[in-house]
C-alpha positions in Angstrom: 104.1 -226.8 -16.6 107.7 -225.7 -17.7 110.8 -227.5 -16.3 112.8 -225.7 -13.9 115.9 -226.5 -15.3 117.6 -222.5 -15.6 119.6 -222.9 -19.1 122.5 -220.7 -17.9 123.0 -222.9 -14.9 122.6 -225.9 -16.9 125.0 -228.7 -17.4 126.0 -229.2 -21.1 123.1 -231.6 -22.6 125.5 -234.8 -24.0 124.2 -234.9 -27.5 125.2 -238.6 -28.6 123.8 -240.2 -31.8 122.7 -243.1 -30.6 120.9 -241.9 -28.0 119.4 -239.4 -30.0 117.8 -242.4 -32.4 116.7 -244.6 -29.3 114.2 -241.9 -28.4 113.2 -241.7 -31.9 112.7 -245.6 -32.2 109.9 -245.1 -28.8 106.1 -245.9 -29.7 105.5 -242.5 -28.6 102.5 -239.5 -29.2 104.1 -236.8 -29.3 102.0 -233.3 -28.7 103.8 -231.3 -31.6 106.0 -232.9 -34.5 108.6 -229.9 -36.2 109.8 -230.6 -39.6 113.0 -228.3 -40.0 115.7 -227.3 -37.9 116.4 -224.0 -38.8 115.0 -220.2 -37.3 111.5 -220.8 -37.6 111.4 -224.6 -36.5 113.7 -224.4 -33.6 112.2 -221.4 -32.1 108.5 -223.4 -32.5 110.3 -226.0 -31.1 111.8 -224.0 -27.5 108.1 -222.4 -27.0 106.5 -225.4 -27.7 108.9 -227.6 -25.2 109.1 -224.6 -22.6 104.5 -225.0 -22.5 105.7 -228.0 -21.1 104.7 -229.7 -24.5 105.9 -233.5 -25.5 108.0 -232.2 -28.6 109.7 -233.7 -31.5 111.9 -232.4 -34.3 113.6 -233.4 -37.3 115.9 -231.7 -39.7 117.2 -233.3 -43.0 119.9 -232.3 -42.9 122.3 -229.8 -40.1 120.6 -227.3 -37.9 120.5 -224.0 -39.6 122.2 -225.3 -42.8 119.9 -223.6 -44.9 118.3 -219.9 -45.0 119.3 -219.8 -41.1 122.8 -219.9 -41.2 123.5 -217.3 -44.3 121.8 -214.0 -42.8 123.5 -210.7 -42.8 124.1 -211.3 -39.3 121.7 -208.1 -38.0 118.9 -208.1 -35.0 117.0 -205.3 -36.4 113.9 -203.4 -36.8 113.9 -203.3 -40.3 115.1 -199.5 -41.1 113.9 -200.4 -44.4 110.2 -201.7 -43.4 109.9 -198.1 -42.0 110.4 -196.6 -45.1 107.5 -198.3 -46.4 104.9 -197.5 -44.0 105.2 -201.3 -42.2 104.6 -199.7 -38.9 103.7 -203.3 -37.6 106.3 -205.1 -38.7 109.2 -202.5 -37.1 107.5 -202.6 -33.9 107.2 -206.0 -33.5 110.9 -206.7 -34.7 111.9 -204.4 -32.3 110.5 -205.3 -29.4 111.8 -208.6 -30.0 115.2 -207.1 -30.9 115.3 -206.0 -27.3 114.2 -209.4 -25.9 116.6 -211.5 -27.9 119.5 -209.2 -27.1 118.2 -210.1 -23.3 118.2 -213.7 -23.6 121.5 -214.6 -25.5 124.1 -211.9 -25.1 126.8 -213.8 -26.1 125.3 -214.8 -28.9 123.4 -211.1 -29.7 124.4 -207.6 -28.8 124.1 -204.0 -29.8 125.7 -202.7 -32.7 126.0 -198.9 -33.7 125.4 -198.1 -38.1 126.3 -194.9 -39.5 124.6 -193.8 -42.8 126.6 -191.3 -44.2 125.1 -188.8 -46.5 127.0 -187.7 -49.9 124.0 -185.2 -50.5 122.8 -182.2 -48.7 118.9 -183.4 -48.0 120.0 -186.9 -46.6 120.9 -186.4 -43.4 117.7 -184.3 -42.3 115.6 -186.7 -44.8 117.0 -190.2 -43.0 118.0 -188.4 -40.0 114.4 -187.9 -39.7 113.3 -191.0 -40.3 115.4 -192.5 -38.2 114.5 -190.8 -35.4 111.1 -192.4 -35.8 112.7 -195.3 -35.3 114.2 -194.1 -31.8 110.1 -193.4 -31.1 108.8 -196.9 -32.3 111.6 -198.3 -30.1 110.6 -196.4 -26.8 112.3 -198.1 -23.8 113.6 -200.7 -26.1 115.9 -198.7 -28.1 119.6 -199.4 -27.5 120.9 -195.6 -28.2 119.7 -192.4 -29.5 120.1 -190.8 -33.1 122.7 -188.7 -33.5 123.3 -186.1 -36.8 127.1 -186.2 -37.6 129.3 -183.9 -39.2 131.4 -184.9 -41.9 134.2 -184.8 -39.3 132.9 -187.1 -37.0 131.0 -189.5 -39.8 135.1 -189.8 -40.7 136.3 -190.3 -37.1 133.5 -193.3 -36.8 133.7 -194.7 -40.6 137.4 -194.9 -40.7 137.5 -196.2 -44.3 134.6 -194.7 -46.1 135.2 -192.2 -48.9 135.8 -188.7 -48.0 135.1 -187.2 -51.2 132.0 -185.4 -51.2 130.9 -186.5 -47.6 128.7 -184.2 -46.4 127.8 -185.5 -43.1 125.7 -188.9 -41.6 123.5 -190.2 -39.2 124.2 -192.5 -36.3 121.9 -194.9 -35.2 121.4 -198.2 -33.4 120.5 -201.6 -33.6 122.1 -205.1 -33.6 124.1 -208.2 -34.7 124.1 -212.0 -33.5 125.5 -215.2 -34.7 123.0 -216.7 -36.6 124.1 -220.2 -37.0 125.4 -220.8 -32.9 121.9 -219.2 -31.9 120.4 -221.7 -33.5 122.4 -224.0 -32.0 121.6 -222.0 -28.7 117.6 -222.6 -29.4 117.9 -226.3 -30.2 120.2 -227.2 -27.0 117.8 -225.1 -24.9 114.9 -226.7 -26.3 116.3 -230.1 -25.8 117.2 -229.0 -21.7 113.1 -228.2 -21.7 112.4 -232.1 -23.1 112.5 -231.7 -26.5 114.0 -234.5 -28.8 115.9 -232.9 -31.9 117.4 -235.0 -34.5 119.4 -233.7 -37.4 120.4 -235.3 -40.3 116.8 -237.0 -40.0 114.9 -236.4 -43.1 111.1 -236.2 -43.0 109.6 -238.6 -45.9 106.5 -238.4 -45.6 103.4 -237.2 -43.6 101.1 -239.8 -42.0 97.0 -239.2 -42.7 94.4 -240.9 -41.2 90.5 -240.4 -42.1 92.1 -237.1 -44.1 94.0 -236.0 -40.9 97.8 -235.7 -40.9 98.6 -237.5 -38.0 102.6 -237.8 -38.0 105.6 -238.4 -40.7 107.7 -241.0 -41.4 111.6 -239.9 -41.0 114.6 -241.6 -42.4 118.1 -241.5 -40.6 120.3 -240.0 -43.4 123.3 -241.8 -41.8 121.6 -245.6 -41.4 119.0 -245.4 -43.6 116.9 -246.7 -41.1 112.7 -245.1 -40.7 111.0 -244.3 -38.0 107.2 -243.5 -37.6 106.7 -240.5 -35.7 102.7 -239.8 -34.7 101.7 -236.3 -33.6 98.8 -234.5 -32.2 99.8 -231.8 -33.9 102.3 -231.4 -37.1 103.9 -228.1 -38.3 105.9 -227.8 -41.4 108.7 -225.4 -41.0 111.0 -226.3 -43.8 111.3 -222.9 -44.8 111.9 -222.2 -48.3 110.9 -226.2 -49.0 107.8 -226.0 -47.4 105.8 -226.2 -50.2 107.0 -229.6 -50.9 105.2 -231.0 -47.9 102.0 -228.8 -48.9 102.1 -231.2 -51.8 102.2 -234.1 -50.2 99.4 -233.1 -48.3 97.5 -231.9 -50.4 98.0 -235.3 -52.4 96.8 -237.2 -49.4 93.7 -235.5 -48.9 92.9 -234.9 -52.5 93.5 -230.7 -53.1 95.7 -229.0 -54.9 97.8 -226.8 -53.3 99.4 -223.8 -55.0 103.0 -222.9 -54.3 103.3 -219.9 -51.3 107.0 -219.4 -51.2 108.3 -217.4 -54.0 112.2 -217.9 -53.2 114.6 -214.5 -53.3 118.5 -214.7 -53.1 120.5 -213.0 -51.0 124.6 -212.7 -51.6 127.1 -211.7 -49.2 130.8 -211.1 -49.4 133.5 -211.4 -46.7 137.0 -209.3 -46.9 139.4 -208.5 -44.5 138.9 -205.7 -41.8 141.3 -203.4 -43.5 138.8 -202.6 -46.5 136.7 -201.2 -43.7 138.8 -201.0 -39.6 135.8 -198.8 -38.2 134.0 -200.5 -34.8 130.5 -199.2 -36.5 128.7 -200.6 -39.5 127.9 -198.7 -42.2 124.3 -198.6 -44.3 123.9 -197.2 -47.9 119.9 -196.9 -47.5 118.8 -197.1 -51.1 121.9 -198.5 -53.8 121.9 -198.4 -57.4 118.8 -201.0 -57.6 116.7 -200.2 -54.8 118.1 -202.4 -51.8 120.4 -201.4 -48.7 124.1 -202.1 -49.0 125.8 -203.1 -45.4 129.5 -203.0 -44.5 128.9 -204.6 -41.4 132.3 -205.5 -38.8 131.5 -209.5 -37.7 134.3 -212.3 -36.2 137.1 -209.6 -37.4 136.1 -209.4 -40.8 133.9 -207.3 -42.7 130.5 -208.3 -44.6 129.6 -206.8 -47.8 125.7 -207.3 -48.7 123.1 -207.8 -49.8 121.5 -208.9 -53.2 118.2 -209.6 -53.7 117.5 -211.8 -56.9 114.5 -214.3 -57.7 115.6 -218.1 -57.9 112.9 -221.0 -59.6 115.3 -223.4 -58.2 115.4 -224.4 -54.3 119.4 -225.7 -54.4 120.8 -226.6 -50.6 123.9 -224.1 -51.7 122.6 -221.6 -54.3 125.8 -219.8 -56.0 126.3 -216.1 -56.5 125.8 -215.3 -59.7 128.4 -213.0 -61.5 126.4 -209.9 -61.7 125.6 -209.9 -58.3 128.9 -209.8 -56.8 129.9 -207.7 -59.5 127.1 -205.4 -58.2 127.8 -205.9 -54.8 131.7 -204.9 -55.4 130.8 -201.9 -57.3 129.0 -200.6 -55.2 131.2 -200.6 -52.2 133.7 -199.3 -54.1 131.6 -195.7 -54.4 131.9 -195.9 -50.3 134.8 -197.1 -49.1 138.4 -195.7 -49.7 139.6 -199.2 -50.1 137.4 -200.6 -53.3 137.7 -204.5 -52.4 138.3 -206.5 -56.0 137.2 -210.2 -56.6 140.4 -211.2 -55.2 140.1 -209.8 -51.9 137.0 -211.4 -51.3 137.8 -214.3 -48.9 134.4 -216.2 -49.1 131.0 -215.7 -50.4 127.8 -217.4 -49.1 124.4 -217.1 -50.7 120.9 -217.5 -48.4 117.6 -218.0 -49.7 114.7 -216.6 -48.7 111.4 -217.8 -48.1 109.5 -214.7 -49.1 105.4 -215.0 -49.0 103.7 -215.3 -52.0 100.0 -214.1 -53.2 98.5 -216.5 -54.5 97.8 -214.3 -57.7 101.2 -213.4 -58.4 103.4 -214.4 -61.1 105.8 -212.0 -61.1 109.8 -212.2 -60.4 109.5 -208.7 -58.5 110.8 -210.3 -54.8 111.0 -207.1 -53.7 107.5 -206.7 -53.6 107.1 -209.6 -51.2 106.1 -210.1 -47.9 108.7 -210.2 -45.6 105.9 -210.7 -42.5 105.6 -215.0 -42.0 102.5 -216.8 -42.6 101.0 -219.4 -40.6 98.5 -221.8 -42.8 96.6 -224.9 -41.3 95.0 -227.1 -44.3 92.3 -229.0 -44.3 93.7 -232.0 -42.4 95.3 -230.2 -40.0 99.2 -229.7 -41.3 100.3 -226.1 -39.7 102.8 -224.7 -42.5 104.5 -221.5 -41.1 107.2 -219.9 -43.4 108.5 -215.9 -44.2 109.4 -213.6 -41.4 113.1 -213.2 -40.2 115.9 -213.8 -37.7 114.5 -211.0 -35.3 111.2 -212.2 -35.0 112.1 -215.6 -34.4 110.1 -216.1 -31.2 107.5 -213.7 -31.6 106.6 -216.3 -34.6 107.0 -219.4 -32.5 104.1 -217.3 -29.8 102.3 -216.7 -32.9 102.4 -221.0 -34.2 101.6 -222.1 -31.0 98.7 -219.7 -30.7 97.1 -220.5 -34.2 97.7 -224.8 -33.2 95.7 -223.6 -29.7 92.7 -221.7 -31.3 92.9 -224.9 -34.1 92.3 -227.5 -31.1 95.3 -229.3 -32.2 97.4 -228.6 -28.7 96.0 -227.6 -25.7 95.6 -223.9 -25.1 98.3 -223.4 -21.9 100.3 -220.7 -21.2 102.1 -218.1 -23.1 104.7 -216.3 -23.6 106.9 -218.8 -21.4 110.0 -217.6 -23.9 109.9 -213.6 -23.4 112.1 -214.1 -20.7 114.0 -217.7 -21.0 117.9 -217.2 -21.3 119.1 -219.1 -23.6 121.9 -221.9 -22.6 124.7 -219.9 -22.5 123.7 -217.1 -21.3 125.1 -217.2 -18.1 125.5 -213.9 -15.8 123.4 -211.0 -16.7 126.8 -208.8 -17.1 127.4 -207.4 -20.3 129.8 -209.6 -22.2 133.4 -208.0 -22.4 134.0 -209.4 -25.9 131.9 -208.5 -28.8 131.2 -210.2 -31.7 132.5 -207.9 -34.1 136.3 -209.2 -32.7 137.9 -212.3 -33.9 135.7 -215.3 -33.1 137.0 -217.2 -29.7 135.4 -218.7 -26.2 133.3 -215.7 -25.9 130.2 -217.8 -28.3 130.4 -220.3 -25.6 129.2 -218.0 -22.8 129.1 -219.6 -19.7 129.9 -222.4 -21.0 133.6 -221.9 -21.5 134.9 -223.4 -18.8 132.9 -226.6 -19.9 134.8 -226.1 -23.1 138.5 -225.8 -21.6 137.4 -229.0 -19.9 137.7 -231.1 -22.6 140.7 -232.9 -23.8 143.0 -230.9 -26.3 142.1 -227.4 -24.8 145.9 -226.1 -25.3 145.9 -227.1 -29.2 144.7 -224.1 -31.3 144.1 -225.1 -34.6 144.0 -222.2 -36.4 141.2 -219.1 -36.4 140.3 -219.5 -32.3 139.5 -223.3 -33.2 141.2 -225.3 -30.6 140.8 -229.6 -30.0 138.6 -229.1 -27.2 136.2 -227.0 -29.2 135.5 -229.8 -31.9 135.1 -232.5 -29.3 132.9 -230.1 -27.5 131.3 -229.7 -30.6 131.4 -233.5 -31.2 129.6 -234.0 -27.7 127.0 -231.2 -27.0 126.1 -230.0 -30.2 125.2 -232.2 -32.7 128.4 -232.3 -34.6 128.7 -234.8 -37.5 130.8 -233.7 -40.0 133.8 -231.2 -40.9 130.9 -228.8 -42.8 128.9 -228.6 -39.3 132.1 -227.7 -37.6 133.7 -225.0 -40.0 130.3 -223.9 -41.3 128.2 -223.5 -38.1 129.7 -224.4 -34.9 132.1 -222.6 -35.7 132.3 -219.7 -38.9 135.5 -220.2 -40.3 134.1 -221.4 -43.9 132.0 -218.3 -43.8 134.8 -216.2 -42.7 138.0 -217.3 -44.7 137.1 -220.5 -47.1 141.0 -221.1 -48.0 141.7 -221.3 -44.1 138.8 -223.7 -43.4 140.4 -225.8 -46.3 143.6 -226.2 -44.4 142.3 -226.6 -41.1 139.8 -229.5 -42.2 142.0 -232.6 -42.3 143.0 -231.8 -38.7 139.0 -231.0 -37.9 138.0 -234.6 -39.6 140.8 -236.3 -37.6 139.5 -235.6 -34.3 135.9 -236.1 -35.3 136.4 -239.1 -36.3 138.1 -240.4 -32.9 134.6 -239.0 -31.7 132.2 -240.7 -33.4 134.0 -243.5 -35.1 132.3 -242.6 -38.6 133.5 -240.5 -42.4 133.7 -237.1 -41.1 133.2 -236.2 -44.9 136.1 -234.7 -45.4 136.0 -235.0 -49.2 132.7 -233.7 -49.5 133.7 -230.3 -47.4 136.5 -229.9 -49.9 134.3 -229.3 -52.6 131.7 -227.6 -50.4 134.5 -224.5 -49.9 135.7 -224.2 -53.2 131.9 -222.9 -53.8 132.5 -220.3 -51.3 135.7 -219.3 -52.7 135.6 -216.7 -56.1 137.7 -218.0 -59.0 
């Protein structure tokens, strides 16, 4: 039976530490345990909570500070997944594209791309093909196709190059806020019962008779355990999944081969000048196969993405210099305004967790699944990995479904999430602010006024920060250092690293009047020089 708490009438959900670690300290059986806190693991973690579910989670380190947090920042279909023949995989993407646009609207909304064409047989080629995508779409698609001259490709890309333009193709789909939806899905989840616990690292997995039944988690900040048991325990650590698998498989004596075979993805950030249009703009098919985006986000402009193996699993992978040299280059064939190394005003790099066949030894990531996997070994662990931001809860359904038919949680209900608004969400009006404007209250939702409620409301910061936002943040969201506040609660470290370096100290100040600990402000100054380029 789901709660009938409504999450866009809700009150904000105080989010205090101690609390937090009380409920973890309770001899408790949970019905599902979720180790990771970003996408995949929160969304398991609303669907499990809204079946009315007892639910744990822990994340070792912040909500979405991995994979999660570093997307391109689209709700989409997967224009390219069309092109190869993953009929499937669009559908499904978006279908869900339509539901998560639904459910968090301040947090998700429509966005129209333009793919302008530089030779004569592109725009009937893609045009084409993107009217496919209108038809996959049906009553979920968020505007019609439209062939462009070169005239009005201009008049809607502003800044792209004029020279040789011979027309484009409009077309629609969507952006979000990656890291405050997550956010979004763990507060939500918590309204439905759910205990989530960041900076708790999961050690270990408990097995008994050669049956994982719990972990054993470690508070990063005390250092104090806890034993967690579980009916039913899913590893959702995305790209580090496979170091649970080992463990695992360890325990019960089988050796388990690696299934994540990690790609890297770069992006750049410059000012809107480079690019002032209101639509983004796709390059289907760059120099080395991928798609290039100039997408408009928080007032700034996105330039991405690579896509480059890794062997290495680092918590902040680094671009590598070829990349954004490829990355630059290639804008600089589209837009009037060629963006140099200087102009770039951070640069984040996301890894992810693409499938791997169990066969394949090869570096090709491109090649990859991009679908997600579900396992459940031999004593029971459920290890779900792949898939993407859009498909979120359609892969939650699709965990919870697997556990069911495995007899590891009751079989009840389903799809108790196709129509839950997430906290937030508030009226059903369509926001007035969009997301490709400067970042302000408008993430918040309904929730604002909650947030002009706090102390410090007047005091802007810098960026749309204010006081009352940091203590909000401090509060309700699981706040605990000046990298969860810049990084993810709000984006200023993705959107401007130099600017989240002077607006720290004041950040760690008022944290630290919150929660009476290091706000780490040391250890965010060397976090943004990464983002910065030398």
């Amino acid at each position: 039976m789901t709660s009938p708490i409504d999450p866009q009438d809700a009150i904000p959900l105080a989010t205090l530490r101690a609390d937090l670690l009380a409920r973890l300290a309770q001899p408790v059986t949970y019905d599902v345990a979720i180790i990771g806190g970003g996408a995949t693991g929160l969304g398991v973690a609303l669907d499990a909570a809204a079946r009315g579910l007892k639910v744990v989670l822990v994340e070792s380190h912040d909500f979405a500070k991995g994979t999660s947090s570093r997307a391109t920042k689209l709700v989409h279909g997967g224009v390219r997944y069309l092109a190869q023949g993953n009929i499937s995989l669009v559908r499904e993407a978006l279908h869900e594209r339509s539901t998560l646009l639904r459910n968090a609207p301040h947090l998700a909304q429509p966005l129209p791309f333009v793919m302008p064409a530089y030779q004569w047989w592109e725009v009937p080629f893609y045009g084409a093909g993107l009217k496919a995508y209108d038809l996959l779409a049906g009553k979920a698609g968020l505007g019609p196709t439209e062939f462009l001259s070169r005239r009005e490709t201009l008049k809607l890309l502003p800044g792209a190059q004029p020279a040789g333009l011979q027309g484009g193709v409009k077309y629609w789909d969507g952006q979000f806020d990656d890291a405050r939806l997550a956010l979004a899905l763990a507060r939500t989840a918590a309204l439905k019962g759910a205990l989530l616990v960041n900076y708790c690292a999961a050690t270990d997995l408990l097995h008994e008779a050669g049956k994982v039944v719990g972990l054993i988690c470690t508070d990063q900040e005390t250092g104090n355990s806890h034993t967690l048991r579980a009916k039913c325990v899913i590893n959702a650590a995305g790209v580090w999944v496979d170091e649970l698998r080992q463990k695992d498989g360890q325990a019960i004596g089988r050796e388990v081969k690696p299934m994540v075979a990690p790609s890297q993805g770069v992006h750049l950030v410059v000012d809107r000048s480079f690019f002032p249009g209101d639509h983004a703009l796709l390059v289907p098919k760059t120099a080395d196969g991928r798609v290039l985006f100039a997408v408009p986000w928080l007032g700034h402009v996105i330039l991405g993405t690579t896509d480059t193996p890794r062997h290495d699993l680092a918590r902040e992978p680094e671009a590598f210099k070829e990349e954004i040299d490829f990355i630059l280059s290639e804008a600089a064939k589209y837009l009037v305004k060629a963006p140099a190394r200087a102009d770039v005003k951070s640069v984040w790099v996301g890894l992810r967790p693409l499938v791997k066949p169990q066969d394949d030894e090869g570096d090709n990531t491109k090649g990859l699944s991009r679908e997600h996997t579900i396992l459940i070994s031999r004593s029971g662990l459920v290890t779900v990995t792949g898939g993407k931001w859009t498909t979120y809860r359609a892969m939650a359904e699709d965990v919870m479904e697997k556990c069911g038919n495995a007899s590891l949680i009751k079989a009840i209900l389903s799809e108790v999430t196709a129509n839950l608004p997430l906290i937030g969400a508030g009226a059903t009006e369509a926001p007035q602010h969009r997301i490709s404007e400067p970042a302000g209250l408008h993430g918040y939702g309904s929730e604002q006024a909650a947030v002009q409620a706090m102390p410090g409301a007047p005091r802007l910061l810098g960026a749309g920060l204010t006081e009352a936002m940091v203590r909000f943040a401090a509060r309700f969201e699981y706040a605990r250092s000046v990298e969860d506040v810049l990084a993810r609660r709000s984006r200023i470290l993705f959107l401007d690293a130099r600017l989240a370096l002077e607006l720290a100290p004041a950040v760690a100040a008022i944290l630290e009047q919150e929660t009476g600990l290091d706000p780490r402000l040391a250890e965010f100054r060397d976090l943004a020089q990464r983002y910065l380029l030398a």
